[in-house]
C-alpha positions in Angstrom: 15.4 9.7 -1.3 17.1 11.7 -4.0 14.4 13.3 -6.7 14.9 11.9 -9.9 16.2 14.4 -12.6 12.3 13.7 -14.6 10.9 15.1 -11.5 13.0 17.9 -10.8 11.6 20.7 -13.0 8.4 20.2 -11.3 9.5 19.8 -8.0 11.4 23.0 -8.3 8.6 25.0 -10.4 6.3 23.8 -6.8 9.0 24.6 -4.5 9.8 28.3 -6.0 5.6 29.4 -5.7 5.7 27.4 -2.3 9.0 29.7 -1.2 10.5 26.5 -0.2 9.8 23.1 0.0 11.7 20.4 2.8 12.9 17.8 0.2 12.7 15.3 3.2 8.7 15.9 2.1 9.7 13.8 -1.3 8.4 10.5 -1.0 8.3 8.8 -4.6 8.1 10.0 -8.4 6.1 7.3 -9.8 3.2 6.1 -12.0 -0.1 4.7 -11.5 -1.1 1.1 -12.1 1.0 -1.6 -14.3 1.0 -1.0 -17.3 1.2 2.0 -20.2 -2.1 2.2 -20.5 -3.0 2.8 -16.8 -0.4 5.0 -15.7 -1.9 7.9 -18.3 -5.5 6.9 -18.1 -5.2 7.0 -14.2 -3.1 10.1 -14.0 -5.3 11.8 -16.3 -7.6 11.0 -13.7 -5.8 12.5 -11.1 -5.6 15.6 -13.1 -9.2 16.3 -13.6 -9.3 15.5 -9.6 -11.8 12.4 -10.3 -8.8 9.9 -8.5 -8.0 11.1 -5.3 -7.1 7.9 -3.7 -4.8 4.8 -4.4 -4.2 1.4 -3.0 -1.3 -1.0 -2.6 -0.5 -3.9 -1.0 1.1 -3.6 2.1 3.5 -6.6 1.5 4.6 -4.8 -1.9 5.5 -1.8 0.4 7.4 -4.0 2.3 9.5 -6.1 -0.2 10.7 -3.1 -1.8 12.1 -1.7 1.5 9.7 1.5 1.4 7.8 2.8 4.6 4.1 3.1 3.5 3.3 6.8 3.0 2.6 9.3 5.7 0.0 12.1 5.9 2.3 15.2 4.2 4.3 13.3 1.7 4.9 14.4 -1.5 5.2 12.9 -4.5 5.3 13.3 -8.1 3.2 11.7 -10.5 4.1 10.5 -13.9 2.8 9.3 -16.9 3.9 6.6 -19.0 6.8 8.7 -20.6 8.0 9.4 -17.4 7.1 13.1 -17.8 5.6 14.6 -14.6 2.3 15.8 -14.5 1.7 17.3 -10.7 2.7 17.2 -7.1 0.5 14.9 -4.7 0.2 15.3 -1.2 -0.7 12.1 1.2 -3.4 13.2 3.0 -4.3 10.3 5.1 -3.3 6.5 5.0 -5.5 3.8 6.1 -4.3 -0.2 6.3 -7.0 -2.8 6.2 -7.4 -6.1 4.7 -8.7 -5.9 0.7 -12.2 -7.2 1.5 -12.6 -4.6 4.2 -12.1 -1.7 1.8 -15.6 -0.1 1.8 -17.8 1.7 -1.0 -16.9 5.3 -0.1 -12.9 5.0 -0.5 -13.3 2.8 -4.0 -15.4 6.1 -5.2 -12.4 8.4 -3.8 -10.1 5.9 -5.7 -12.3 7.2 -8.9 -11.8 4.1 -11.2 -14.2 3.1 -13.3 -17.9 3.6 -12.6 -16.8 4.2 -9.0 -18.5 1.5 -8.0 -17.0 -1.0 -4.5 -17.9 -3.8 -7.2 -15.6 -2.4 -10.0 -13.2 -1.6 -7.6 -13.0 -5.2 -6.2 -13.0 -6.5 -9.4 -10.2 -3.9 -10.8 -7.8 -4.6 -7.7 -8.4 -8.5 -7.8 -7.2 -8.3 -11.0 -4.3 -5.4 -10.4 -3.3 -7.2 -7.0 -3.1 -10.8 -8.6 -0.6 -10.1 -11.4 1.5 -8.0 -8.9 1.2 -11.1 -6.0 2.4 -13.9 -9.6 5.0 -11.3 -10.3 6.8 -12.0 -7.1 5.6 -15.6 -6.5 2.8 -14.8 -3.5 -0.7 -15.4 -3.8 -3.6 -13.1 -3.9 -5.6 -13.1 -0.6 -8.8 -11.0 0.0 -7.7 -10.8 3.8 -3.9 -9.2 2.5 -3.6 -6.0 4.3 -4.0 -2.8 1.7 -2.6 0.7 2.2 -5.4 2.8 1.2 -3.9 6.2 0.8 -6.0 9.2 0.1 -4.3 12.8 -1.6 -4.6 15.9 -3.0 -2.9 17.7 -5.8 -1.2 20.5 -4.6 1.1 21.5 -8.0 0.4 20.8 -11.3 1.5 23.1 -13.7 0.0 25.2 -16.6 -1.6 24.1 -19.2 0.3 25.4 -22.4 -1.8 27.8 -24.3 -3.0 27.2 -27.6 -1.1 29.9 -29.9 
């Protein structure tokens, strides 16, 4: 998969301190969640290294004719303006049905209060208007890709002149 030019700076600025990155690493440039509002909320998240998980429906996966992630992919994450705002590395993918996901990986996730209760809540919500969007219905037994990462590049802050 090609990097998109709105990724590229980064992905060369992580590259160059890396000495060299395998582009066949590059798995996605994308942003979190379904809306505006989300995708810089939850990035934000990201970057102050509270979210360190995701979830997504293995069916969505699937449809869109991706593989689910693998343990060293990288991808870039973006905010709602499509600007990037750091390099994330798939540490470790986990399928299981929605109702199996337990209290410890919804506090990874790092959503809300953290809680396995706001997380149900959150991704009954999140997974039924993605399931209506594509004419499927929600299931709590739907098998979930519960991906954990890491940042490994985000860049500088600008400093404050």
């Amino acid at each position: 998969m090609a990097i998109p030019e709105n990724a590229q700076y980064i992905w060369s600025a992580y590259s160059t301190a890396q000495g060299g990155i395998d582009e066949a690493r590059f798995y996605e440039a994308f942003s979190f969640g379904d809306s505006d509002a989300m995708a810089d909320e939850l990035g934000q998240l990201v970057l102050a290294g509270v979210k360190r998980a995701t979830a997504g429906s293995v069916w969505s996966y699937e449809s869109s004719g991706k593989a689910i992630p693998k343990r060293g992919d990288l991808s870039v994450v973006m905010d709602s303006k499509g600007r990037a705002l750091c390099i994330i590395e798939t540490m470790q993918v986990d399928v299981m049905a929605f109702d199996q996901v337990c209290a410890e990986f919804a506090a990874t996730e790092g959503e809300g209060d953290g809680s396995l209760a706001y997380w149900r809540e959150a991704h009954l919500a999140y997974f039924t208007r993605e399931c209506e969007r594509s004419g499927r219905n929600f299931s709590s037994s739907m098998a979930i890709a519960c991906e954990r990462f890491k940042v490994v590049y985000a860049p500088p802050a600008p400093s404050a002149a």
